[in-house]
C-alpha positions in Angstrom: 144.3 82.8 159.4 147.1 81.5 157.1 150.1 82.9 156.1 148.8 84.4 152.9 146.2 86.3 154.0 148.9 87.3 157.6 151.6 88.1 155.3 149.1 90.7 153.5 148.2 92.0 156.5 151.6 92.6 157.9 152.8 94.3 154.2 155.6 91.6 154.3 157.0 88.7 152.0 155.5 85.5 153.0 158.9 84.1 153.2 159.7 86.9 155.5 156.8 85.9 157.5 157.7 82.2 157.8 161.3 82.6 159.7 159.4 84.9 161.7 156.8 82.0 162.7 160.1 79.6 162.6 161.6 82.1 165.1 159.0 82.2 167.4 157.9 85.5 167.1 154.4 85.6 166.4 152.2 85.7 169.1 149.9 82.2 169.2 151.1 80.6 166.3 150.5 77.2 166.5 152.3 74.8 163.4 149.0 72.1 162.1 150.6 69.6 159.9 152.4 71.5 157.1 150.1 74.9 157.5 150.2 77.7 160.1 147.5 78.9 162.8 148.2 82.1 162.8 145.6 84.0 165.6 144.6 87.7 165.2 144.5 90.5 168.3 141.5 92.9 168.8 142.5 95.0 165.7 142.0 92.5 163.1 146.3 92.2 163.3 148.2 89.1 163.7 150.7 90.2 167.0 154.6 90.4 166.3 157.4 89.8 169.3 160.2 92.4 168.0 164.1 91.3 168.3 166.4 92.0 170.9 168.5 93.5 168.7 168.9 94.6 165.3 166.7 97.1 163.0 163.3 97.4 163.8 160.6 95.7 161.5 159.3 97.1 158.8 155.7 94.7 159.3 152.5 96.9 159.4 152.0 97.4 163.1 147.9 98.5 162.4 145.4 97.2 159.7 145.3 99.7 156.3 142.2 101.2 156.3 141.2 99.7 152.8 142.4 97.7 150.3 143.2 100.0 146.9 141.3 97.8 144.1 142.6 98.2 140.6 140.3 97.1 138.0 140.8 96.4 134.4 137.4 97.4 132.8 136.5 95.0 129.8 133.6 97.4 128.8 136.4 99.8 127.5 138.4 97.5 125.7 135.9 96.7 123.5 134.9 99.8 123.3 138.1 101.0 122.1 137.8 98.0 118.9 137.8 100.1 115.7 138.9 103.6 117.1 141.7 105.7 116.4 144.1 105.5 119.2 143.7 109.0 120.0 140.4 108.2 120.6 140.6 105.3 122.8 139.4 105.5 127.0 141.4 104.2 129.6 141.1 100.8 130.3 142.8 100.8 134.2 141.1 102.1 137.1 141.9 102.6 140.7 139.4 102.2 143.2 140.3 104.1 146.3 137.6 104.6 149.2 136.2 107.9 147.6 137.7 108.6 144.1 138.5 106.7 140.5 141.6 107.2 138.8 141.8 106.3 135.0 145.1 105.5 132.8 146.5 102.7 130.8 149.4 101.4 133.1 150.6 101.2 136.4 152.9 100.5 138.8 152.4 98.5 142.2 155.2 98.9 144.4 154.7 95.8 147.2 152.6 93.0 147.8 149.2 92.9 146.4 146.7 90.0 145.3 144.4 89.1 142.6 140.6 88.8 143.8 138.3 86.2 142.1 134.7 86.1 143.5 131.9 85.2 140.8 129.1 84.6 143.0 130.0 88.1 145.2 131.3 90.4 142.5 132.8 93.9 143.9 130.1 96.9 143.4 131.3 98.1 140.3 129.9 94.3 139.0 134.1 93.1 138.5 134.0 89.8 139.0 138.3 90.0 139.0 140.4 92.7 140.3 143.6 93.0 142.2 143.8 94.2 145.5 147.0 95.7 147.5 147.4 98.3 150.9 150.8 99.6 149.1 151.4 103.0 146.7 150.0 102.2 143.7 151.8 104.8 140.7 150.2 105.5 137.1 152.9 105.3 134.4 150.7 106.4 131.9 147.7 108.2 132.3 147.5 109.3 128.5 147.8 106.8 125.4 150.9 106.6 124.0 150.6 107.1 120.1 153.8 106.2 118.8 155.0 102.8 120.1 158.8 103.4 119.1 158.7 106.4 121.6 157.3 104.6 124.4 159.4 103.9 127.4 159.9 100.6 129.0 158.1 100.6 132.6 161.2 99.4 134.3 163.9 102.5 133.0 160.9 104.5 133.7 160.8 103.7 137.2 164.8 103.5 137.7 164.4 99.6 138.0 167.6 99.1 135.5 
């Protein structure tokens, strides 16, 4: 595999995951030209040599269990043309293995990726969706009415 889809796997930067491979540390790696080699172990993981010293890594030692998708549903946006806004439905959804979670915006807090696959769309018939193994957090789950109340996502999350 290449880095992107290894640094995905690990739940690290691929910049992290580059001075790893410039280091030496991951198991197989072979350099072809300007891209990476990167081999896999029995659990679908690419293998990591830890340090001799210093903290240890914070690289996903097993493969999640299943990509979280979140999925912006174009059905309810046009549904929600002409409506009052206290009418409108939710136009977010996260797709977990066995439940659907609804809200108007969110927060991803790592890596994640954007899917594009028209000839095998996903089985809710998206076409586009983002994908990510990391905590995924709902800032809004109701519509916010009054714009000049509404807070900005990043003091909401303590990012300023």
């Amino acid at each position: 595999m290449g880095t992107k889809q290894a640094s995905i796997l690990l739940g690290i930067s691929r910049q992290r995951l580059l001075v790893l491979l410039a280091q030496g540390r991951v198991k197989g790696a072979k350099k072809n030209g300007r891209f990476w080699k990167i081999p896999v172990s029995k659990s679908g993981m690419p293998r990591i040599i830890p340090a001799r010293r210093g903290p240890e890594g914070i690289w996903r030692k097993q493969q999640a269990k299943k990509a979280q998708m979140i999925h912006v549903n174009q059905h309810n946006i046009q549904g929600n043309k002409g409506k009052p806004p206290e009418q409108f439905q939710p136009v977010v959804s996260l797709k977990d293995s066995k439940r659907n979670d609804y809200g108007y915006e969110l927060y991803i807090s790592g890596p994640c990726y954007i899917v594009y696959r028209p000839y095998k769309p996903a089985n809710c018939g998206a076409h586009v969706w983002i994908e990510t193994y990391e905590a995924v957090q709902f800032l809004h789950t109701e519509f916010n009415l009054d714009p000049s109340t509404a807070r900005e996502p990043s003091k909401q999350l303590g990012l300023v």
